[in-house]
DSSP file (Angstrom, degrees, kcal/mol; ACC not computed):
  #  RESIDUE AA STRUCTURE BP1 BP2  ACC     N-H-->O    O-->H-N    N-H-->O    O-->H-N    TCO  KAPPA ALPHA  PHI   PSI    X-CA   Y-CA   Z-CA
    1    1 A X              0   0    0      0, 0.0     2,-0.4     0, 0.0     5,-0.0   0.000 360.0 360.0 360.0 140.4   32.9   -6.0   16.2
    2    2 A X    >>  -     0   0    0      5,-0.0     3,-3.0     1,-0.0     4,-0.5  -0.669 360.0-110.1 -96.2 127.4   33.2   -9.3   14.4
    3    3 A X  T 34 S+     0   0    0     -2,-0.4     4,-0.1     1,-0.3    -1,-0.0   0.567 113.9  66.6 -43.4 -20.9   33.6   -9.5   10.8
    4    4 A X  T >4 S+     0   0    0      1,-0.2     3,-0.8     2,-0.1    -1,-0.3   0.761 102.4  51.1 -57.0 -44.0   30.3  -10.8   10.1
    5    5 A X  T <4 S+     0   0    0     -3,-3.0    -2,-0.2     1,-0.2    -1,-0.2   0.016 115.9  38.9-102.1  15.1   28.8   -7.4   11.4
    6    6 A X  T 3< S+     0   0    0     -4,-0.5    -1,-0.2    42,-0.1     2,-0.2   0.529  82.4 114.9-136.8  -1.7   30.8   -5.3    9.3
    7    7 A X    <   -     0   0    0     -3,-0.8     2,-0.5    -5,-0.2    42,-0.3  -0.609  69.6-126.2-101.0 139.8   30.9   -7.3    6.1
    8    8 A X        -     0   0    0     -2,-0.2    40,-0.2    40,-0.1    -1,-0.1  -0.856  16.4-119.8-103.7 134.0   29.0   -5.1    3.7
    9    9 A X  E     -A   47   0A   0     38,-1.7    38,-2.9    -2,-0.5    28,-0.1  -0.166  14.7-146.4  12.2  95.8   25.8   -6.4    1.5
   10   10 A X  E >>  -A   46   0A   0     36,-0.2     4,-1.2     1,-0.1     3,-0.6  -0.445  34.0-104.3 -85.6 177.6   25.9   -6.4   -2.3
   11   11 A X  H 3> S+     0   0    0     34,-0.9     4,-1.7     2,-0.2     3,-0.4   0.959 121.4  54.7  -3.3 -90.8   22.3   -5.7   -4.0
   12   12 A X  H 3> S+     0   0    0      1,-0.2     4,-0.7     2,-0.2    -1,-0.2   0.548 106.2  49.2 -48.3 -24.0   21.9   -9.0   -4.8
   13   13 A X  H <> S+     0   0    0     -3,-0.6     4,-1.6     2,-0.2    -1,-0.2   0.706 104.5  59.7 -60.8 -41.0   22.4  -10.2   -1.3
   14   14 A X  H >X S+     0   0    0     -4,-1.2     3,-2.6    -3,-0.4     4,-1.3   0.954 110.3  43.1 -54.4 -81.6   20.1   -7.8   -0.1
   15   15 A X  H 3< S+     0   0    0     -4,-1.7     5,-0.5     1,-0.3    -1,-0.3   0.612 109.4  47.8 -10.0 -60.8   17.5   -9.3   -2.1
   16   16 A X  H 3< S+     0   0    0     -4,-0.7     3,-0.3     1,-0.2    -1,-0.3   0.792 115.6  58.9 -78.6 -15.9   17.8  -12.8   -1.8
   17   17 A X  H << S+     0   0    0     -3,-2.6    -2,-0.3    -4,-1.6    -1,-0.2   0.940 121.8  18.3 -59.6 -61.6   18.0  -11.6    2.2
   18   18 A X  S  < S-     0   0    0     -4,-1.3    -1,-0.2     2,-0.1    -2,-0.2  -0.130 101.3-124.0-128.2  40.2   14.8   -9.9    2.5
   19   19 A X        +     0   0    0     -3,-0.3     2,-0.2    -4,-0.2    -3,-0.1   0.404  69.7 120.3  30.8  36.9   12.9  -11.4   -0.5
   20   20 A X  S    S-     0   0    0     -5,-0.5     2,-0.2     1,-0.1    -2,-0.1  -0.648  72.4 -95.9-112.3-179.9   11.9   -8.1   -2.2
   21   21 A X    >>  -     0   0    0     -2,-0.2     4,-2.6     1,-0.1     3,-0.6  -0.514  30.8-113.1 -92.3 147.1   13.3   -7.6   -6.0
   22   22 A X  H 3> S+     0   0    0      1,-0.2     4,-1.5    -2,-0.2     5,-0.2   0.901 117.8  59.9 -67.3 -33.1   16.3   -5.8   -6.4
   23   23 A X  H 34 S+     0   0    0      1,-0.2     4,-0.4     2,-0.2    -1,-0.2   0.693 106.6  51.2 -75.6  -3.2   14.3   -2.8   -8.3
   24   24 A X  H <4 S+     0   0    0     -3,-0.6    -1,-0.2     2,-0.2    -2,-0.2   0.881 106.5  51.6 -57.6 -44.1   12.1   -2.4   -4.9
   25   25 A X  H  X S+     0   0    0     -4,-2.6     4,-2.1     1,-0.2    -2,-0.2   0.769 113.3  45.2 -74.7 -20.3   15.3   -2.2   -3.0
   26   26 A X  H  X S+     0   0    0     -4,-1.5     4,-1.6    -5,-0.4    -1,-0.2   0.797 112.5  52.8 -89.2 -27.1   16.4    0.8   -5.7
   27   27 A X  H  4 S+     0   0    0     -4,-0.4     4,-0.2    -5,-0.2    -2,-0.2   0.393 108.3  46.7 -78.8   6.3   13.1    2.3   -5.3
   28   28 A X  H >4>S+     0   0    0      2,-0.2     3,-1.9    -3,-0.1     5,-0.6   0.756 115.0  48.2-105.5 -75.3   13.5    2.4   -1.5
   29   29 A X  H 3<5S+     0   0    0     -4,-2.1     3,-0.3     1,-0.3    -2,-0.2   0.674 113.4  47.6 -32.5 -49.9   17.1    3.9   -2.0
   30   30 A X  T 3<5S+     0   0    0     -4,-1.6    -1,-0.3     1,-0.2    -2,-0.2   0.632 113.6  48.7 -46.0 -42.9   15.7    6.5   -4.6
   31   31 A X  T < 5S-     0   0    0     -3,-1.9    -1,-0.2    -4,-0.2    -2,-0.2  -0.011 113.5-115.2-121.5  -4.0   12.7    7.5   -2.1
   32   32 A X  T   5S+     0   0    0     -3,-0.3    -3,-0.1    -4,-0.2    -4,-0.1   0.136  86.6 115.6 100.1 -48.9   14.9    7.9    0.8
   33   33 A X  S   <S+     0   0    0     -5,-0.6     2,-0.4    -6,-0.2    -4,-0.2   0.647  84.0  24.7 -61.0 -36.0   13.6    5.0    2.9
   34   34 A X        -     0   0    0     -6,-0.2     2,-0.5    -9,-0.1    -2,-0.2  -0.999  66.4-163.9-125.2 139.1   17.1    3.0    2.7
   35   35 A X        -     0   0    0     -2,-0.4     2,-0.2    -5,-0.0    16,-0.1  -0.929  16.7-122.3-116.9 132.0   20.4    4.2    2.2
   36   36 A X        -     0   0    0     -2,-0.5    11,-0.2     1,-0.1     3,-0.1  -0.527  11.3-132.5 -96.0 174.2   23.7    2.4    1.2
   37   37 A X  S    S-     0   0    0      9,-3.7     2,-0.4     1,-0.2    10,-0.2   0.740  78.6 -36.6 -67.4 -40.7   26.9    2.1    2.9
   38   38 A X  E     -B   46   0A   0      8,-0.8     8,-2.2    -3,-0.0     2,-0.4  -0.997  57.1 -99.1 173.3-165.7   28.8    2.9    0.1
   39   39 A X  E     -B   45   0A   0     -2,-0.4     6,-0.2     6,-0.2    -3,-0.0  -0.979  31.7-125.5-133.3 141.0   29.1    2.5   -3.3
   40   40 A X    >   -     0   0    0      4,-2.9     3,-1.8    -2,-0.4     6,-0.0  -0.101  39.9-106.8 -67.3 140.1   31.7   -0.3   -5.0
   41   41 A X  T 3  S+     0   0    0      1,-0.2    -1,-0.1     2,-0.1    -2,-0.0   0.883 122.5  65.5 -40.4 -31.3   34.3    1.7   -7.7
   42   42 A X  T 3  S-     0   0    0      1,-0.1    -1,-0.2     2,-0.1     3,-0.1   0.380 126.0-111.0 -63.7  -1.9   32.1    0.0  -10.2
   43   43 A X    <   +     0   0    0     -3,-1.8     2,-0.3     1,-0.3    -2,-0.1   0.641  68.8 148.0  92.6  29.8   29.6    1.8   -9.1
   44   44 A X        -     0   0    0      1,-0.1    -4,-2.9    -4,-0.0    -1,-0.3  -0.762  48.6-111.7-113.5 147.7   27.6   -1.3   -7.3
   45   45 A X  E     - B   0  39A   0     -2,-0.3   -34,-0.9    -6,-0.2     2,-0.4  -0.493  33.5-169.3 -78.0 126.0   25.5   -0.6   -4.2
   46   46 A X  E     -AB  10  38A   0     -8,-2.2    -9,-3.7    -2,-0.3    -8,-0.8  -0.925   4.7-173.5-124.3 157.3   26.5   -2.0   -0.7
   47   47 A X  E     -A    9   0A   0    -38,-2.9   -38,-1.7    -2,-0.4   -11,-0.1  -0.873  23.3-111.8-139.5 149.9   24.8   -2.0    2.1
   48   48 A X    >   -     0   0    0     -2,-0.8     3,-1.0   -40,-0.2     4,-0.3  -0.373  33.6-120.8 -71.7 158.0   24.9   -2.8    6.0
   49   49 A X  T 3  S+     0   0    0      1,-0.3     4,-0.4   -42,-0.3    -1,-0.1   0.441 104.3  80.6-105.3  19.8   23.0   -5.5    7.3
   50   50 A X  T 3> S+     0   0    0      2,-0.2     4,-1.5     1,-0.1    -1,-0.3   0.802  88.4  73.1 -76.1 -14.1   20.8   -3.4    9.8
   51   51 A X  H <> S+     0   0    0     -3,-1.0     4,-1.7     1,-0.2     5,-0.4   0.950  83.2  64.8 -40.6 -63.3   18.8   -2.8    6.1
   52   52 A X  H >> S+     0   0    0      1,-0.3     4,-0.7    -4,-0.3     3,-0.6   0.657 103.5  38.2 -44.7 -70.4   17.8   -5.9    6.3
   53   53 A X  H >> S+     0   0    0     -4,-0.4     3,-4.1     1,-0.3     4,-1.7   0.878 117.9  56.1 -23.5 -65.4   15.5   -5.1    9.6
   54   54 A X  H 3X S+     0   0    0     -4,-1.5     4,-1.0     1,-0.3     3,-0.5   0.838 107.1  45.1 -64.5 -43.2   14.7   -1.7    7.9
   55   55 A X  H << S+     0   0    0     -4,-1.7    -1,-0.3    -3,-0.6     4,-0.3   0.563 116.3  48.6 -46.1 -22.8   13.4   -3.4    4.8
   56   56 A X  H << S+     0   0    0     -3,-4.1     4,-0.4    -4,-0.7    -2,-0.2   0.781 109.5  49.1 -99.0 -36.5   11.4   -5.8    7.1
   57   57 A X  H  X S+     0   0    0     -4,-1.7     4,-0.8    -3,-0.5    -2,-0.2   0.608 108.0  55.0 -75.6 -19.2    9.9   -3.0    9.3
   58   58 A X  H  X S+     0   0    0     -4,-1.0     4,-0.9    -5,-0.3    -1,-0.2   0.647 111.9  50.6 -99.9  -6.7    8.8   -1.1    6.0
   59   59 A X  H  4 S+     0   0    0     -4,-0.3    -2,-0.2    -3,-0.2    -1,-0.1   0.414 110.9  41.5 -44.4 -23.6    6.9   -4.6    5.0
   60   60 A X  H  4 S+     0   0    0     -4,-0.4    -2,-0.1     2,-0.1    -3,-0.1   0.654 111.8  57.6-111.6 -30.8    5.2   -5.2    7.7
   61   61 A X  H ><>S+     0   0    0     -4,-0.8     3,-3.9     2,-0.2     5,-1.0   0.930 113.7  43.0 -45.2 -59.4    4.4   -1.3    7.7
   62   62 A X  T 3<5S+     0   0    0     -4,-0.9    -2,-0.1     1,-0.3    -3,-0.1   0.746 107.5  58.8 -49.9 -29.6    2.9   -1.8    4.1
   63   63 A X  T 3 5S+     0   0    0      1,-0.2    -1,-0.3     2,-0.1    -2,-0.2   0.308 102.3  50.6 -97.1   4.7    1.2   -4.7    5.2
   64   64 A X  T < 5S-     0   0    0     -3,-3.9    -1,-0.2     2,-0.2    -2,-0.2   0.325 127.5 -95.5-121.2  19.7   -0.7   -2.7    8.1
   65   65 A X  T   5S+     0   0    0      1,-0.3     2,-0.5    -4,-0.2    -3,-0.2   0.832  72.8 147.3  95.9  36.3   -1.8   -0.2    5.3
   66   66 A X      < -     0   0    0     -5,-1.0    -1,-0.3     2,-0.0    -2,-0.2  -0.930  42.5-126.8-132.2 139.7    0.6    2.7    5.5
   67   67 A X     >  -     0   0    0     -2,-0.5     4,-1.5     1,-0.1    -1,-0.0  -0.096  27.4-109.5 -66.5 160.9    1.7    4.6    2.5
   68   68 A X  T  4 S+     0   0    0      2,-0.2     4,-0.4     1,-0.1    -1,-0.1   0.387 122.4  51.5 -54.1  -5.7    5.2    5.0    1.7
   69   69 A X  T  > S+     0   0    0      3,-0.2     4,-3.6     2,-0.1     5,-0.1   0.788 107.8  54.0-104.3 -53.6    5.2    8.6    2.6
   70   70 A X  H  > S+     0   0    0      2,-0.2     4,-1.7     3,-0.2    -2,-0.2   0.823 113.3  43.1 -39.3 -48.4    3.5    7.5    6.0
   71   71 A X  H >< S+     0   0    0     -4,-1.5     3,-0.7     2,-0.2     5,-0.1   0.621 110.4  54.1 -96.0 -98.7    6.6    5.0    6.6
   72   72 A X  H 3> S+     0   0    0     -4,-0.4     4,-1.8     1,-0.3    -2,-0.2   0.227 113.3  47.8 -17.7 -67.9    9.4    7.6    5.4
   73   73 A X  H 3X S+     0   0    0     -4,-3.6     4,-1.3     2,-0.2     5,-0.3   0.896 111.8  43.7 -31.3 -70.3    7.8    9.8    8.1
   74   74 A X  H XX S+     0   0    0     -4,-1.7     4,-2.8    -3,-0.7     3,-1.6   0.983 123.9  42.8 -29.1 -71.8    7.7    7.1   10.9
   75   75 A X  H >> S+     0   0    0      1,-0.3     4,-1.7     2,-0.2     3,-0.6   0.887 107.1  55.1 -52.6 -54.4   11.4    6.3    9.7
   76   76 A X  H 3X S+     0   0    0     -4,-1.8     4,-0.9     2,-0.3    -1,-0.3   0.560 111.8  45.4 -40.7 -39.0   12.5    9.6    9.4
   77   77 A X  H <<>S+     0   0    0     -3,-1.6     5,-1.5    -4,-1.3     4,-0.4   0.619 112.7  50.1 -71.1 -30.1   11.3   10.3   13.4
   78   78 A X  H X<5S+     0   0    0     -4,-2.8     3,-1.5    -3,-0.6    -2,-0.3   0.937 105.4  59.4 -85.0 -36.6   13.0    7.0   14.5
   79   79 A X  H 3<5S+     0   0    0     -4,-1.7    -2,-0.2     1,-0.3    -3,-0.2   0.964  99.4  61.2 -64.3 -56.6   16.4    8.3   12.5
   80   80 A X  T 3<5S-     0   0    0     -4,-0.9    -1,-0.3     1,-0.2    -2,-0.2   0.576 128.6-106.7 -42.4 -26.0   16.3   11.2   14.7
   81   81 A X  T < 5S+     0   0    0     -3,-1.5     2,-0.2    -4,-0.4    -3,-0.2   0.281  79.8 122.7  81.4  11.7   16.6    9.0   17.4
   82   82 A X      < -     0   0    0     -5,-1.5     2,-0.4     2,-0.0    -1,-0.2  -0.340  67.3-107.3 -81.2 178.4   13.0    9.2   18.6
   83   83 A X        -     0   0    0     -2,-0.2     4,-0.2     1,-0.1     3,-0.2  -0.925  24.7-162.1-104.4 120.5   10.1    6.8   19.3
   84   84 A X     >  +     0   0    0     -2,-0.4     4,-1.6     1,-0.2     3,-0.2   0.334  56.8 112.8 -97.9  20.9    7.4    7.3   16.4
   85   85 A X  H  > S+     0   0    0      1,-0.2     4,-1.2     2,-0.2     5,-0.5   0.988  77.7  49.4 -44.2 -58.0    4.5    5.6   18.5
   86   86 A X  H  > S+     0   0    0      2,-0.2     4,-3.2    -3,-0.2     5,-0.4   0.935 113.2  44.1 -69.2 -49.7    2.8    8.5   18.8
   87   87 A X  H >> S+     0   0    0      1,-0.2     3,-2.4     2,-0.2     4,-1.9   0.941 113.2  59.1 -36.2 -90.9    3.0    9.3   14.9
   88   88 A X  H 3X S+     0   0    0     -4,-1.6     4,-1.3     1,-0.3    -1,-0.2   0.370 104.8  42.9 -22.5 -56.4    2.2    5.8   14.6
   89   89 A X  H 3X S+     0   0    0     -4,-1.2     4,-1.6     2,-0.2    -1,-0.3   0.683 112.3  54.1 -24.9 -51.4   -1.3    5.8   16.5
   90   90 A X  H <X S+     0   0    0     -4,-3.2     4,-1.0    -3,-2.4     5,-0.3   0.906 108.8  48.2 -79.5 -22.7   -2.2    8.7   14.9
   91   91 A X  H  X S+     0   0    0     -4,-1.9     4,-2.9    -5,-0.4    -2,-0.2   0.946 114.5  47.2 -63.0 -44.3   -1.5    7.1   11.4
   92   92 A X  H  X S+     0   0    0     -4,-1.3     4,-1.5    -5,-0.2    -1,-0.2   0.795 104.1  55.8 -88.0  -4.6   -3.4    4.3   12.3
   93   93 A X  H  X S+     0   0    0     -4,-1.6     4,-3.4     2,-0.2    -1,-0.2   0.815 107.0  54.6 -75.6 -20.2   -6.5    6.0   13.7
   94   94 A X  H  X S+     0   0    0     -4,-1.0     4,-0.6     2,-0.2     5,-0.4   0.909 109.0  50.0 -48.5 -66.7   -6.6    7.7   10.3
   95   95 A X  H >X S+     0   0    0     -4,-2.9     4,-2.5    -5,-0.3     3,-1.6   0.985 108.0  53.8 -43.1 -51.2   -6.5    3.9    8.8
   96   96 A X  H 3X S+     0   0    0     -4,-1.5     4,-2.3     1,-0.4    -2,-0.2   0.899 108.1  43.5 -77.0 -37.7   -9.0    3.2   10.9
   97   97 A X  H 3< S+     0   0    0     -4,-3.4    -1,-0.4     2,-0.2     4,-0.2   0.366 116.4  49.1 -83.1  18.5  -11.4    6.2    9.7
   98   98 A X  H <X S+     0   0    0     -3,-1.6     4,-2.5    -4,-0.6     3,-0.5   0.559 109.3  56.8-100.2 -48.5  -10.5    5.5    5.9
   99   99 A X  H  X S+     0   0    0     -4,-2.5     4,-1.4    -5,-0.4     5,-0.3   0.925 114.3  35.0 -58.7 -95.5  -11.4    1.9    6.8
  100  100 A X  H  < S+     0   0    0     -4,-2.3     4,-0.3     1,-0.3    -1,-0.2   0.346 116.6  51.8 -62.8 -13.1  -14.8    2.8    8.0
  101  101 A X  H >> S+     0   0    0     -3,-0.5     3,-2.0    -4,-0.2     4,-1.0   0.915 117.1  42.7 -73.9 -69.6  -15.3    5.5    5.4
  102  102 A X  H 3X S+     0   0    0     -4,-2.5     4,-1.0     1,-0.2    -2,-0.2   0.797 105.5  60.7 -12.5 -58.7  -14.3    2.8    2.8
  103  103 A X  H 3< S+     0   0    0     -4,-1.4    -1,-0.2     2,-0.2    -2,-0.2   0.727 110.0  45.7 -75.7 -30.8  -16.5    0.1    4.7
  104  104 A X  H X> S+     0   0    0     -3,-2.0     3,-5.1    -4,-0.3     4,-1.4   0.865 108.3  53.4 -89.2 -84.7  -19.8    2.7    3.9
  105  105 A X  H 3X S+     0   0    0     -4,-1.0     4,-0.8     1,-0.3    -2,-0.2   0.655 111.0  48.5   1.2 -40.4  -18.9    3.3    0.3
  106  106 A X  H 3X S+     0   0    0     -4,-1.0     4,-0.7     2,-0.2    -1,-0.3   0.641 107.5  49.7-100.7 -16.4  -18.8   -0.6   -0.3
  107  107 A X  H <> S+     0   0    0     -3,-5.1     4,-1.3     2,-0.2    -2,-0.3   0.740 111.9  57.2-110.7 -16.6  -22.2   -1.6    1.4
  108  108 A X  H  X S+     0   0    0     -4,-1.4     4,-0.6     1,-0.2    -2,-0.2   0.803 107.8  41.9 -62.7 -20.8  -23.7    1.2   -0.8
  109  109 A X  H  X S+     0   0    0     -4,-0.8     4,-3.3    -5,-0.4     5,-0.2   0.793 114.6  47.2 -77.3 -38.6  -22.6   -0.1   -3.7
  110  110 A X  H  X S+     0   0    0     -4,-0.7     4,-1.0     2,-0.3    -2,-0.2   0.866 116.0  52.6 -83.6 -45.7  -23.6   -4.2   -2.6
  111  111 A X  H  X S+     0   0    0     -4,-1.3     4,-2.3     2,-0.2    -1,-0.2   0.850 114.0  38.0 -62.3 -52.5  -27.0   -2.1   -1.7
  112  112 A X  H  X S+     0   0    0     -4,-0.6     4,-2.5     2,-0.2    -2,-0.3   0.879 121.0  46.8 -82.4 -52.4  -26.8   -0.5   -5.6
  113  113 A X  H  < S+     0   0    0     -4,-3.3     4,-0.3     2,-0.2    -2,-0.2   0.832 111.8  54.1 -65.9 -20.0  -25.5   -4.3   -7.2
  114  114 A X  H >X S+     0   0    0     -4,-1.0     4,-2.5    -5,-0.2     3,-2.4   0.955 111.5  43.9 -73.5 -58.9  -28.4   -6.0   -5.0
  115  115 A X  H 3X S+     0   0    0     -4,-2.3     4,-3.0     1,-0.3    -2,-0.2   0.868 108.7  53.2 -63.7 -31.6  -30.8   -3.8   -6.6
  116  116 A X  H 3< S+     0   0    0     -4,-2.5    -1,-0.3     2,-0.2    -2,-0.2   0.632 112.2  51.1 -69.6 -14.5  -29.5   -4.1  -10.2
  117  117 A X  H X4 S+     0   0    0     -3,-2.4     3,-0.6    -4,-0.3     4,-0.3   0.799 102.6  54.6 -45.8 -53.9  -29.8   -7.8   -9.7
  118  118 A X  H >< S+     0   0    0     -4,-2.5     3,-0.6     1,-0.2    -2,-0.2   0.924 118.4  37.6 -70.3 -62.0  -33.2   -7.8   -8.5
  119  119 A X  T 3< S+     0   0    0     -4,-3.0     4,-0.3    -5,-0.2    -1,-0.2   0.207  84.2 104.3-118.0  58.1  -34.2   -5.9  -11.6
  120  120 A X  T <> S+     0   0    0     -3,-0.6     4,-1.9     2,-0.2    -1,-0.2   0.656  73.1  62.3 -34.1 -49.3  -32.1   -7.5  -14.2
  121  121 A X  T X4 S+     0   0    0     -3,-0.6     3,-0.9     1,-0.3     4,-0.5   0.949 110.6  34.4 -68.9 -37.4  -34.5   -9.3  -15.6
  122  122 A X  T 34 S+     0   0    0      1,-0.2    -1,-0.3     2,-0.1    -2,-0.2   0.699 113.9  61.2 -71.5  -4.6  -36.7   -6.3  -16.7
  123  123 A X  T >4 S+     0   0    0     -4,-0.3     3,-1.0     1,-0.2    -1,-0.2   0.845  89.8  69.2 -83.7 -34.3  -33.8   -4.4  -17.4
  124  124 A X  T << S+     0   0    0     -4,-1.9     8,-0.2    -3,-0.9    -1,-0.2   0.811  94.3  55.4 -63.3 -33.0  -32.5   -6.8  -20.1
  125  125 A X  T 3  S+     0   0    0     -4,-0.5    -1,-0.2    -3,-0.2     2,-0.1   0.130  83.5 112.7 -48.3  -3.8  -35.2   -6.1  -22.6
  126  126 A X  S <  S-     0   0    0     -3,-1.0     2,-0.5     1,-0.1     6,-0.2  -0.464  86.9 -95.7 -92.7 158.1  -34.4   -2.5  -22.5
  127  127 A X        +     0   0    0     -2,-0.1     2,-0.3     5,-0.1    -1,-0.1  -0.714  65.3 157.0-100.9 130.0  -32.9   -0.9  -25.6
  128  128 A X        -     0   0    0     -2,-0.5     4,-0.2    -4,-0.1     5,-0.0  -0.988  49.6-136.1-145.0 136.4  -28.8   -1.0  -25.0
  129  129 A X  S    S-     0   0    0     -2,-0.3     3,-0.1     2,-0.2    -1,-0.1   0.890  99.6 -17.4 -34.8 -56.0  -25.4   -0.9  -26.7
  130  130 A X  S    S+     0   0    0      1,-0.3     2,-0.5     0, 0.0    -2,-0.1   0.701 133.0  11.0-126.6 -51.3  -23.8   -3.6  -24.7
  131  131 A X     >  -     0   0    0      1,-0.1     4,-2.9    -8,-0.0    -1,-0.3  -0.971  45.1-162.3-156.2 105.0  -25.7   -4.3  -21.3
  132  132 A X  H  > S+     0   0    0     -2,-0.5     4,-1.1    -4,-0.2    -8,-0.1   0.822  94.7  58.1 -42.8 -42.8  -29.0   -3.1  -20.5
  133  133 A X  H  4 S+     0   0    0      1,-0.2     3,-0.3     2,-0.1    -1,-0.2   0.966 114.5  36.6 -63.7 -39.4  -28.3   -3.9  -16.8
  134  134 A X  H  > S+     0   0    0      1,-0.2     4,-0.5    -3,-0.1     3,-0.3   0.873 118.1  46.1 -71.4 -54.3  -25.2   -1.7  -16.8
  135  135 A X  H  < S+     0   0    0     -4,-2.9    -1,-0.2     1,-0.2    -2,-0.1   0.657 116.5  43.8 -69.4  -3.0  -26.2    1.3  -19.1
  136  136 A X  T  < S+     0   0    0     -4,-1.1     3,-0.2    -3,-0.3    -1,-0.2   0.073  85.2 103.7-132.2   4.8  -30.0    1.8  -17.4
  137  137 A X  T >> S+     0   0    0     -3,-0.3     3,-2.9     1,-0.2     4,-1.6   0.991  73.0  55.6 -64.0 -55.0  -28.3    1.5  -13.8
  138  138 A X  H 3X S+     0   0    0     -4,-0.5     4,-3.8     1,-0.3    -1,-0.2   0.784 107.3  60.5 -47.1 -18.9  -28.4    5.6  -13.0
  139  139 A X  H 34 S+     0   0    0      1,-0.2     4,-0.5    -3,-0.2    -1,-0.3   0.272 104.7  44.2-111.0  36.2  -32.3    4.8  -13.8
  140  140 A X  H <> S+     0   0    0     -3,-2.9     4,-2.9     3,-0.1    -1,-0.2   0.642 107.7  51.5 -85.8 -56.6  -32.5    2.6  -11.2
  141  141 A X  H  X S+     0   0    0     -4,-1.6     4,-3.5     1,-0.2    -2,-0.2   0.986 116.2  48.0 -47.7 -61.9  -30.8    4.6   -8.8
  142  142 A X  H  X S+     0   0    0     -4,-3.8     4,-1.9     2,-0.2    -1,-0.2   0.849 106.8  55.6 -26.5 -71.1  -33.5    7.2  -10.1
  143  143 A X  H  > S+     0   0    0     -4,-0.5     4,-1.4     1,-0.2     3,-0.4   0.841 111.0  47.6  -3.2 -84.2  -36.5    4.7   -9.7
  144  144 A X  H  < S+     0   0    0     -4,-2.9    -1,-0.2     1,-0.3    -2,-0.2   0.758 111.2  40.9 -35.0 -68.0  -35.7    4.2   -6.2
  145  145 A X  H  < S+     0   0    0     -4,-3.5    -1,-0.3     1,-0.1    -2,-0.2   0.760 113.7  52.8 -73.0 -33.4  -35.1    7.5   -4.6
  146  146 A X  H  <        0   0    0     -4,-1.9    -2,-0.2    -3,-0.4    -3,-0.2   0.986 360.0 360.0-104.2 -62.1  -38.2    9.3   -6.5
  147  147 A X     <        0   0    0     -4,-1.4    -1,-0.2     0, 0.0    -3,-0.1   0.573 360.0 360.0  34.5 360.0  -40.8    5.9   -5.0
């Protein structure tokens, strides 16, 4: 091994490495998700520089919509020395039905904001605290369904 591949990581390196803030990289450590190499007599964190990869694979996790508990699982199967693909796939079909659950929830609401547009105008004239349109919405909703 070459001295480069053994030389250990302060904190601060870490950081400026894989361009998260050093109190992410202490909330990762705290949470399980990273672990350091050892710890300085001063009591300062070092770390190996496969983190770096593991800090990059739990970004790019985050960034396809998977909780932290969801990547500490995934990691936690790959430390075993498995392949979490299958974990994975089933996490993201999961996404995928939260996505589409989501995706109805939000065009009922655009459905609900259309219609509170539509009758704003009579709706401002209505006796209100702050916003007629806002406070007199549920008697929209009403309106509608009983029609």
């Amino acid at each position: 091994m070459s001295e480069a591949q053994t030389e250990l990581l302060r904190i601060g390196q870490v950081s400026d490495h894989s361009q998260l803030p050093v109190k992410t990289i202490r909330f990762y450590e705290e949470r399980g998700l990273i672990q350091t190499a050892k710890r300085t007599s001063g009591g300062f964190r070092l770390f190996t520089p496969s983190v770096l990869s593991r800090l990059s694979f739990i970004r790019r996790s985050q960034a396809l919509g998977l909780s932290l508990n969801d990547i500490q699982d995934i990691l936690g199967i790959a430390d075993s020395g498995q392949r979490p693909c299958k974990s994975v796939r089933h996490k993201f079909q999961e996404k995928i039905s939260e996505i589409d659950e989501r995706m109805q929830q939000l065009q009922q609401l655009k459905e609900q904001l259309q219609i509170l547009i539509a009758e704003a105008d009579e709706r401002e004239g209505l006796d209100a605290d702050y916003c007629p349109i806002i406070e007199h919405a549920g008697e929209a909703s009403a309106e509608s369904t009983s029609s």
